[in-house]
N, C-alpha and C positions, 0 to 999 in steps of 0.2 A: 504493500500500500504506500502509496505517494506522501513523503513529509506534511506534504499541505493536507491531504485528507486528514492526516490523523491529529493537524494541529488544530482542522475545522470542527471534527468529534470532540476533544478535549475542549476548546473552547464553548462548542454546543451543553457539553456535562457543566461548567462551569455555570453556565448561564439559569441553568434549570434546576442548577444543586442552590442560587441564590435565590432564586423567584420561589422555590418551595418552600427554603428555610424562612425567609423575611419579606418575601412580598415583592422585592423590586432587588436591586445591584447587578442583576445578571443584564437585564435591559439595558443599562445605561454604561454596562462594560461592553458590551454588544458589539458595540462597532469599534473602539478601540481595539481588541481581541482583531477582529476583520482586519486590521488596516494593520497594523504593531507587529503579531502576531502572525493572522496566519498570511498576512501579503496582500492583500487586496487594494491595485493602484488607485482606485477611483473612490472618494468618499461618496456622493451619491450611492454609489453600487452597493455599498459599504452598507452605508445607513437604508437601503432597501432592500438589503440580502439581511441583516440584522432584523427588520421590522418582520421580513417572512417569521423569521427562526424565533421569534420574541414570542409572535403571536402565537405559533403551532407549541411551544414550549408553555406557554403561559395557560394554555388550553389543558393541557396534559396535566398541571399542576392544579389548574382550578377542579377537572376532574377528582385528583387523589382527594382534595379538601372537603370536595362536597360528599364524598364517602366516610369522613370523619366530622361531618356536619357543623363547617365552620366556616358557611358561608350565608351571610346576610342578602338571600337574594331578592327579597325587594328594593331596598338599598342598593343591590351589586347591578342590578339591570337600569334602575334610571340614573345614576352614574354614571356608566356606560353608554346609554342609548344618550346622554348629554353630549358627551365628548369624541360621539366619532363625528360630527360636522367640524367641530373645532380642530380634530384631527386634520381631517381632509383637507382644510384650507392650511392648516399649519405647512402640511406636505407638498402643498402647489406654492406656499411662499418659498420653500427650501431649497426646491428643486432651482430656482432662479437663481440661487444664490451663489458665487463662486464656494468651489468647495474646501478651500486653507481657510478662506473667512469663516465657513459654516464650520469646521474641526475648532477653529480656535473657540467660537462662541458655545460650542458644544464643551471643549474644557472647562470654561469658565462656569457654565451651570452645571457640572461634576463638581466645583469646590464651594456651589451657592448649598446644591443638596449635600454635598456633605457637612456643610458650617450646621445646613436645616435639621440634620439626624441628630448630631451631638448635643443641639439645644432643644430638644423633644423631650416632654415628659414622658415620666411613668406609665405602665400600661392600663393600671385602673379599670375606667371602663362601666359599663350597662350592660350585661352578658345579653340582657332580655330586650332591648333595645328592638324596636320593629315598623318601619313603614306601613300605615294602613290610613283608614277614612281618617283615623282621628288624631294621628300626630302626622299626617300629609301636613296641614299648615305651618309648623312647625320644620318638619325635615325637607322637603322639596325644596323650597328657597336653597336654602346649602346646599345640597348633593346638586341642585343642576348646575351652579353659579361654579364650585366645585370644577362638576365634570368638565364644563364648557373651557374652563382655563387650562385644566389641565392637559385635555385632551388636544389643547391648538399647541402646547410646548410638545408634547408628545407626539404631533404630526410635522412639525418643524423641522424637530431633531432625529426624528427616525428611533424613538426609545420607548419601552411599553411604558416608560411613566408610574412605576410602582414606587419608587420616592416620594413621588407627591399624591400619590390616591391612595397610599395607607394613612399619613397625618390628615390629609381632604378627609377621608372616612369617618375619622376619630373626632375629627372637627365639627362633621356636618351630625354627626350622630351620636356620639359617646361611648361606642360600641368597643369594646376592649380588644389591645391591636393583635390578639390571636385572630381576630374574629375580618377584623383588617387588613388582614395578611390575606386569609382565603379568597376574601369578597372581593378585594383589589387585583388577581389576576383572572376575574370576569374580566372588568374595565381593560385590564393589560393586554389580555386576547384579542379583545372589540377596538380597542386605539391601533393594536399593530398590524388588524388584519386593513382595516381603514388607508393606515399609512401605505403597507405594503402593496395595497392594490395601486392606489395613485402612481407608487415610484413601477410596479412594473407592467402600467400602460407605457409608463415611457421608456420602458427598461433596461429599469438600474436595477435587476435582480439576478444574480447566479445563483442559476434553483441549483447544481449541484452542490455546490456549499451551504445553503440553506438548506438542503437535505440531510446535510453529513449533520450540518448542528444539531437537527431536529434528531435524529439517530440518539446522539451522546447526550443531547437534552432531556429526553424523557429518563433516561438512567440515571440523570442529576435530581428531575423533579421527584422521582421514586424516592431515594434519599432524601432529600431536603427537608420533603414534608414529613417525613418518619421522625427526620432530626427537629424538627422545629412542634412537634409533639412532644417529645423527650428533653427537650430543652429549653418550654416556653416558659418557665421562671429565670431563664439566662438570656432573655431576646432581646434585653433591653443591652445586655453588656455586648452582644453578638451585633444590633445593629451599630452599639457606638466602635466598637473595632472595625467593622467594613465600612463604616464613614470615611474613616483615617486613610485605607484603600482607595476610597472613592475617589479624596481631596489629593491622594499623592498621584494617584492617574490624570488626574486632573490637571494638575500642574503640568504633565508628562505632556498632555494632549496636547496644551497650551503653548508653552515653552515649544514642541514642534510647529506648531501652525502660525508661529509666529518666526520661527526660523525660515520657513517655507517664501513667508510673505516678503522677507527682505531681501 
């Protein structure tokens, strides 16, 4: 098997062992792994072989959660069904955009979501917490205002956005961030399948490497979510350690795409 394949598998595992554990980090390594890692010249292609492999992964994951029933799905569907418009047009601004510009500003919101995790509270939480007729007035307002924002960064940058629609969750709802973790890769699914359509009408997608990820993906989401069962009195110390990750790839991204430009 070809270096690149098995650096696309491994990065694919990577991606799906974070989205299980915590909801988001795999997404938002997505296309740095692509480009760093396993080679891929072109950020577009980048960031819409990454939205394929986010979304088919982030699917997989929300699957294992909803078998351990830690998914808020009236909450997880109109969050979702908010944020794939805002996607969409996120993804027709991006495509426009030179792509060292788009890598650089993509760094720079790696080190804003990492500052965002480290200063996140505790998990807490409303376990019983639930969208219906009589706290619609109440939770709607948040969860769309939420999704809509979220979901236009997340079709910009080409990332399922699970950094910011686990604290959006918690925010919009009070729902404790196990429960945030499941419900948020609905939204991550629904934002990167969004993305990934838009980038491969024009296409910026290599489905064989988005296939390879989805491959080594689902054997990360299998884990992840095992782990983040067995480990969710430790989630809060597990997301501020891969913040630190985030902010130091970040800088990585950064620091390149700024070398690029000069």
């Amino acid at each position: 098997m070809p270096i690149t394949d098995i650096l696309a598998l491994a990065s694919g595992a990577l991606v799906g062992l974070t989205l299980g554990l915590i909801g988001g980090g795999g997404s938002i390594l997505a296309v740095p792994l692509l480009v760093y890692v396993v080679g891929v010249s072109s950020a577009h292609i980048a960031i819409g072989t990454s939205a394929v492999a986010v979304a088919a992964n982030a699917a997989v994951g929300a699957i294992f959660h909803a078998r351990a029933h830690t998914i808020k799905w009236p909450c997880a569907i109109v969050f979702a069904v908010s944020g794939i418009a805002g996607a969409l047009i996120g993804a027709m601004a991006g495509q426009m955009m030179d792509g060292d510009v788009l890598l650089t500003l993509f760094g720079l919101l790696m080190i804003a979501i990492g500052l965002s995790m480290l200063w996140r509270k505790g998990d807490g939480g409303d376990p019983n917490v639930h969208l219906d007729s009589s706290t619609a007035r109440r939770l709607l307002p948040s969860l769309i205002g939420y999704g809509l924002g979220v979901g236009l960064l997340s079709g910009f940058f080409g990332i399922g956005g699970g950094f910011l629609i686990v604290p959006g969750l918690i925010s919009a709802t009070n729902m404790p961030i196990l429960y945030a973790v499941g419900s948020s890769l609905v939204s991550v699914s629904a934002f990167g399948a969004a993305t990934a359509s838009s980038y491969a009408i024009s296409d910026f997608v290599d489905w064989r490497i988005a296939a390879l990820m989805l491959a080594g993906g689902a054997v990360g989401a299998f884990v992840g979510t095992i782990l983040s069962r067995r480990l969710a009195t430790k989630k809060q110390l597990l997301s501020r350690l891969f913040a630190f990750v985030v902010i130091g790839v970040g800088f990585y991204v950064c620091v390149q795409g700024v070398l690029t430009l000069m």
